[in-house]
C-alpha positions in Angstrom: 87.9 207.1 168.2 84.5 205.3 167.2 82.6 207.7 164.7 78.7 207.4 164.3 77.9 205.0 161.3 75.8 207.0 158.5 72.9 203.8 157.3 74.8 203.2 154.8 78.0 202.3 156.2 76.3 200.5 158.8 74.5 198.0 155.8 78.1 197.8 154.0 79.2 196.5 157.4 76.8 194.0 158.0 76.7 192.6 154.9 80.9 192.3 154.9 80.6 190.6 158.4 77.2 189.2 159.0 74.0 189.8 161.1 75.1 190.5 164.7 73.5 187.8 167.0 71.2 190.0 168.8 69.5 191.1 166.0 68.0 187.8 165.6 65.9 187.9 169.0 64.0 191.2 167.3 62.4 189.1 163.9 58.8 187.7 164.6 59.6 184.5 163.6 58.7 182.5 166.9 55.1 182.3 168.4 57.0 184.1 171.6 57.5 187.1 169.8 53.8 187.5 168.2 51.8 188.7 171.5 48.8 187.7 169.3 50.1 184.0 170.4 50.5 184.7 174.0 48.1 182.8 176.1 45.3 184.4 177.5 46.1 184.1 181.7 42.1 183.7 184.0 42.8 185.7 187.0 42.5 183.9 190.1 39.0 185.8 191.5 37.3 184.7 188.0 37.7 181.1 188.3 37.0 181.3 191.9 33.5 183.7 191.1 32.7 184.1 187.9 33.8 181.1 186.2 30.8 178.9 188.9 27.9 181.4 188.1 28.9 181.4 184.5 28.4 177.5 184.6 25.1 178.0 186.4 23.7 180.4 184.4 24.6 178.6 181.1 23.2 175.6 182.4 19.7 177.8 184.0 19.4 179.3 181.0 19.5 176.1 178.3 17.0 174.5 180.8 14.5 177.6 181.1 14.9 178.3 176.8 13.4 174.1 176.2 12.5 173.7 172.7 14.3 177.2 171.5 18.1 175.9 172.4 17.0 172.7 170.7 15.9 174.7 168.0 19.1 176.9 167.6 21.5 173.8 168.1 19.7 171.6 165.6 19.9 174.6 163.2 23.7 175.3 164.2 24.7 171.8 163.4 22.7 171.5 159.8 24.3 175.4 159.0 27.9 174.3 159.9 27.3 171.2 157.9 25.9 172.9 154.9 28.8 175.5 155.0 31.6 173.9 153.0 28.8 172.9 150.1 27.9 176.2 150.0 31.8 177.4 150.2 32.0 175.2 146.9 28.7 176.4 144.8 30.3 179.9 146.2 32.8 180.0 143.5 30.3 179.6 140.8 27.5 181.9 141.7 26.4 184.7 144.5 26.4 183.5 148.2 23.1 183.7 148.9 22.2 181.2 145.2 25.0 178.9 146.7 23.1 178.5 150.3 20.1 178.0 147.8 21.5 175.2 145.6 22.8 173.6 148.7 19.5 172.9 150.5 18.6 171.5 146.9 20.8 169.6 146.5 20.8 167.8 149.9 17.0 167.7 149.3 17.4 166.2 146.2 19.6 163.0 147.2 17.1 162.8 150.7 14.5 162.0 148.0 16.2 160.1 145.1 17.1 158.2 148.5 13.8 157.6 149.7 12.8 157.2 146.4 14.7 154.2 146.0 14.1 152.5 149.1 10.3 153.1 149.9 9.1 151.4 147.4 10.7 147.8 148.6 10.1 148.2 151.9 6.7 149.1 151.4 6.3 146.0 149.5 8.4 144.0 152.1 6.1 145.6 154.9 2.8 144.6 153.2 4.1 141.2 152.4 4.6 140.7 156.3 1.3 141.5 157.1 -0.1 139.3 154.6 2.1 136.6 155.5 0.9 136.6 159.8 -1.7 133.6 158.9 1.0 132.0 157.3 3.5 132.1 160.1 0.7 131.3 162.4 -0.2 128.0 160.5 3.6 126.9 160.7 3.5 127.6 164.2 0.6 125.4 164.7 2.3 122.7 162.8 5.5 122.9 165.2 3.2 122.5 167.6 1.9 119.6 166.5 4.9 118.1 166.1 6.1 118.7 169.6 2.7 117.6 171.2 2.4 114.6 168.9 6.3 113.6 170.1 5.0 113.9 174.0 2.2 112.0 173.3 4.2 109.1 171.6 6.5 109.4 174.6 3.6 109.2 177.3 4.5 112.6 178.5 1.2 114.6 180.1 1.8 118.1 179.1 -0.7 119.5 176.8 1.0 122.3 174.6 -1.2 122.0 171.6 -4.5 123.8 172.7 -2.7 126.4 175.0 -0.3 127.1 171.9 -3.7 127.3 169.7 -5.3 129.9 171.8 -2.2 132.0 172.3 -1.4 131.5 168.7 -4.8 133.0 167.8 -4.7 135.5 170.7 -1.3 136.7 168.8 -3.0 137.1 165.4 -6.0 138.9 166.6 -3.3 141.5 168.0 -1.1 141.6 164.9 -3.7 142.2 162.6 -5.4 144.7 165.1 -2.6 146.5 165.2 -2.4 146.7 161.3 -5.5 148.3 161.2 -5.0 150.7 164.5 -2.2 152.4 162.9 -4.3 154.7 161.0 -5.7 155.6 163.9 -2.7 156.1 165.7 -1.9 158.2 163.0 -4.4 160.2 163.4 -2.8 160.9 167.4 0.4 161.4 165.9 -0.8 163.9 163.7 -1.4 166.8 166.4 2.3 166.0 167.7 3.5 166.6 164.3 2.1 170.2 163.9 4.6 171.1 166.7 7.3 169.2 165.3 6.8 170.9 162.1 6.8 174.2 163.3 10.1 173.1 165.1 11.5 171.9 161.7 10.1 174.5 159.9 12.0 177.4 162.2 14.7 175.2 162.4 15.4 175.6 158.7 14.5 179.2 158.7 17.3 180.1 161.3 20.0 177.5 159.7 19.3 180.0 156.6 20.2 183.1 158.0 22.8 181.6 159.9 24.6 180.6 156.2 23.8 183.9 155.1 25.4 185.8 158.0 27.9 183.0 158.5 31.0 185.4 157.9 29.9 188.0 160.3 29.1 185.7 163.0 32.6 184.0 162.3 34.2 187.2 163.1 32.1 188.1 166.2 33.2 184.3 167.4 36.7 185.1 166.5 36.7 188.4 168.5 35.0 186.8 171.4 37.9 183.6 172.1 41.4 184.4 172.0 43.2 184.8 169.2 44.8 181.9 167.1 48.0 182.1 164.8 45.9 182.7 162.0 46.1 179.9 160.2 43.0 177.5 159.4 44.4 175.1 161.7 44.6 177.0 164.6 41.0 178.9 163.5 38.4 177.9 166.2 35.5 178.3 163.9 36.5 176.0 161.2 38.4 173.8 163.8 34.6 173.6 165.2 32.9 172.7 161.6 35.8 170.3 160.9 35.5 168.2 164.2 31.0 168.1 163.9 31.1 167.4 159.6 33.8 164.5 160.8 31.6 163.3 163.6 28.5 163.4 161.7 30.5 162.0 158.6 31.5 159.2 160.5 28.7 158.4 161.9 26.7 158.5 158.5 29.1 155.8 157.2 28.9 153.9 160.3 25.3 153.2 159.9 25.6 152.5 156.3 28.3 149.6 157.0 26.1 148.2 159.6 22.6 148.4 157.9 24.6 147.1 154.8 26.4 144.2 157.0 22.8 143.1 158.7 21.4 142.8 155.0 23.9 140.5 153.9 23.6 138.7 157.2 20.1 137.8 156.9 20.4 137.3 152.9 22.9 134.5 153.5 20.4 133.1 156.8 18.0 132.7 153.8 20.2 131.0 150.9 21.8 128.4 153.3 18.1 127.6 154.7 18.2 128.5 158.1 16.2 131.3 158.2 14.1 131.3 154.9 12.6 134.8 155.6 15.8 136.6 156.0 16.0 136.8 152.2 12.6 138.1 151.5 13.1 140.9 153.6 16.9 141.1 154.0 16.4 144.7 152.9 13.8 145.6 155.5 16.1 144.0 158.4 18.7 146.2 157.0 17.7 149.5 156.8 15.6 149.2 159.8 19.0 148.1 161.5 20.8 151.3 159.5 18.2 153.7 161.1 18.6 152.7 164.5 22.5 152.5 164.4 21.8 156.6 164.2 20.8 156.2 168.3 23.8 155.5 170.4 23.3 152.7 172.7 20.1 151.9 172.4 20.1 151.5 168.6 21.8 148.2 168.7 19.6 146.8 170.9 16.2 148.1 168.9 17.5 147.1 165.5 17.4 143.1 165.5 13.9 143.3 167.4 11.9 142.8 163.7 13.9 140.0 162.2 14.1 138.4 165.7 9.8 138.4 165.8 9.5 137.0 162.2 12.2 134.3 163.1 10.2 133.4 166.6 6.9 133.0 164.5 7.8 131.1 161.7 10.8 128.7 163.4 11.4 129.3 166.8 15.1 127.6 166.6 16.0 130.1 163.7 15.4 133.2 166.0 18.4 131.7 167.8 20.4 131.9 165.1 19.1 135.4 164.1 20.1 136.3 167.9 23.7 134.9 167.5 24.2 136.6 164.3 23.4 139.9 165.3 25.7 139.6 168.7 28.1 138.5 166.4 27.3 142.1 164.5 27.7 144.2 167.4 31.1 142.6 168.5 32.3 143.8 164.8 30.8 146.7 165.2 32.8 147.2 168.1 36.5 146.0 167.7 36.5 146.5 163.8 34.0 148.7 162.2 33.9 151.5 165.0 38.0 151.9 165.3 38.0 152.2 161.6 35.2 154.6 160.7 36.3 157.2 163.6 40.2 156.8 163.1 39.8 160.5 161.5 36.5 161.7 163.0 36.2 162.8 166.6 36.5 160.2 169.2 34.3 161.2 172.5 35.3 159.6 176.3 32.6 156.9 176.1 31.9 158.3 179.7 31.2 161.5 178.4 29.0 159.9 175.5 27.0 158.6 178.6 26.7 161.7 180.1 25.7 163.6 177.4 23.0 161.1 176.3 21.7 161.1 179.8 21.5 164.6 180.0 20.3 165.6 176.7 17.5 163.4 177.6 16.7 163.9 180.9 16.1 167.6 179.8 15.1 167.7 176.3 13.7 163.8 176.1 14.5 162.0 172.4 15.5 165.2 170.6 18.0 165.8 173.6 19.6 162.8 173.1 20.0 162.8 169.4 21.7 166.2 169.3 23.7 165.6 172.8 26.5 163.9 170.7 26.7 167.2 168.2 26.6 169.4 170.9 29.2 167.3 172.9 31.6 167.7 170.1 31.2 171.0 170.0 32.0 171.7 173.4 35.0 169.3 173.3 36.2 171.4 170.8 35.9 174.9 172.4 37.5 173.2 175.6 40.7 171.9 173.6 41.0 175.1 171.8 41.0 177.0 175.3 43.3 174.7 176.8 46.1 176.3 174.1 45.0 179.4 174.1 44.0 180.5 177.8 46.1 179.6 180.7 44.8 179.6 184.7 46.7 181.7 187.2 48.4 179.7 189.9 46.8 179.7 193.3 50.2 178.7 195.0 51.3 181.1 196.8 55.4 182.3 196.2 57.0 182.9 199.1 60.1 185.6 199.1 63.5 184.5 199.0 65.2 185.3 202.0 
């Protein structure tokens, strides 16, 4: 007759002959067994109602808020950014002197960077405008050249005094628009009171989203479904991984292509066939740098002032100039681009369309500069649901008979 183990017996016994098999099934060591893990099922009469008007209203309500959802994206991006620097100064000093020393500290290297550059290009800048007679005069003398070759050739086609006139027609306008700026400026100026106030509560929000950036993480926490608790399965910091990486690589990106289109017009200069690259290789550079930060339409604005210097002082140089920088952009393309984003986020370039279009088309230029940060962020809250939340079937099961 079986007799009822005392605990004892029972561990004396398992230990002599092993686990039993079904014990195994009890210990929480697969993701099966945590419920925490268990994807979070969309009933059928959500994504059929509310899922729509939630879209509708999201998109109703960025559209209505304007300049305020700019405002609280721009300072969500530069907060998430900030937060691993301040993470770090964190273990030396209280949280609220770490968010301090890292707006300093990005400050600082913003003006040990302009620092170093304005000075050059300011001198590069000024030495173009005081070089437009110049490149006039050696236009005139091309032209000379080319009406003096159709004259020796008995060929009727005056070029030198139309080429005159539109030469002087050009400097009038170049020099008038050195001197408009300032009056320009001046129109600018009222824009930039806006645009400060904009920056100015920009920076105010980013702060107090540092300083409460542990209570909001656990409100987000609460609000998605739950990971496995581990940082890579944390939607939070998979979010600030996936923007610092895109804005990373883009950073880097820019750097290699402003640096590249330096060198390019530097060695245009030594070799002699475009003597001006050299003078202001760095101009041409940083210029390019800049607008590598616009998708798209960057590549397209950055060789416009090397191209104008090279179609004023040798006409056939600005071909070269042109072949150079296509030459760039394929690189940019098939080498420098795979490289650079190999561990930052890559996008759908259709979806990279989109976004610009649409950031634009609502918000104008500051639309389209932060549609790429917001895209990432939404790509990343999509994957992150995809794992975590699954929708309930609409086929219908029909009884066994």
């Amino acid at each position: 007759m079986d007799e009822a183990q005392t605990p004892g017996e029972a561990l004396a016994d398992a230990d002599e002959h092993g686990p039993e098999p079904e014990l195994k099934s009890d210990e929480p060591d697969t993701d099966a067994a945590d419920p925490l893990n268990q994807p979070v099922v969309v009933p059928r009469w959500i994504q059929l109602v509310l899922l729509p008007l939630a879209l509708i209203g999201a998109f109703e309500l960025v559209k209505a808020a304007g300049s305020v959802f700019i405002v609280l994206v721009a300072a969500c991006v530069i907060a998430m950014i900030l937060n691993p620097l301040a993470k770090r100064f964190q273990r030396l000093m209280p949280r609220g002197f770490a968010i301090v020393a890292s707006y300093l500290l990005v400050a600082v290297c913003i003006a040990v960077v302009i620092g170093l550059l304005s000075e050059p290009v300011a001198n590069e800048i000024s030495h173009v405008s005081g070089n437009i007679p110049s490149f006039v005069r050696k236009a005139n003398q091309e032209l000379q050249s080319v009406q003096g070759f159709l004259n020796r050739h008995k060929i009727k086609i005056q070029l030198e005094q139309q080429g005159h006139s539109a030469l002087q027609s050009v400097e009038k306008r170049l020099l008038k628009s050195s001197g408009s700026i300032v009056s320009f400026s001046r129109d600018v100026l009222g824009k930039a009171v806006t645009l400060g106030v904009d920056i100015l509560l920009t920076f105010v929000l980013s702060v107090y989203l540092l300083v409460y950036a542990r209570p909001i993480g656990e409100l987000v926490r609460r609000l998605m479904p739950p990971g496995d608790g581990t940082p890579a399965d944390d939607y939070p910091l998979l979010v600030q991984h996936a923007l610092f990486g895109y804005i990373r690589g883009q950073l880097l990106f820019s750097l290699l292509m402003g640096a590249s289109a330096s060198l390019a017009m530097e060695i245009l200069g030594v070799v002699g066939i475009f003597h001006d690259g050299s003078k202001f290789a760095l101009f041409f550079g940083l210029f390019y740098a800049v607008m590598e930060l616009i998708p798209y339409v960057g590549p397209i604005l950055g060789p416009i002032p090397a191209l104008l210097v090279a179609l004023v002082t040798h006409p056939v140089s600005a071909l070269w100039v042109l072949l150079v920088f296509v030459g760039l952009q394929q690189l940019e393309g098939h080498v420098v681009a795979p490289q650079v984003f190999r561990f930052s986020l890559r996008i759908n370039p259709i979806l990279v369309i989109l976004s610009l279009l649409l950031g634009y088309k609502i918000f104008g230029v500051a639309g389209a500069l932060l549609a790429l940060p917001f895209a990432t962020i939404v790509r990343q809250t999509v994957l992150y649901l995809r794992r975590h939340m699954v929708l309930e079937s609409w086929a219908t099961q029909v009884p066994p008979l």
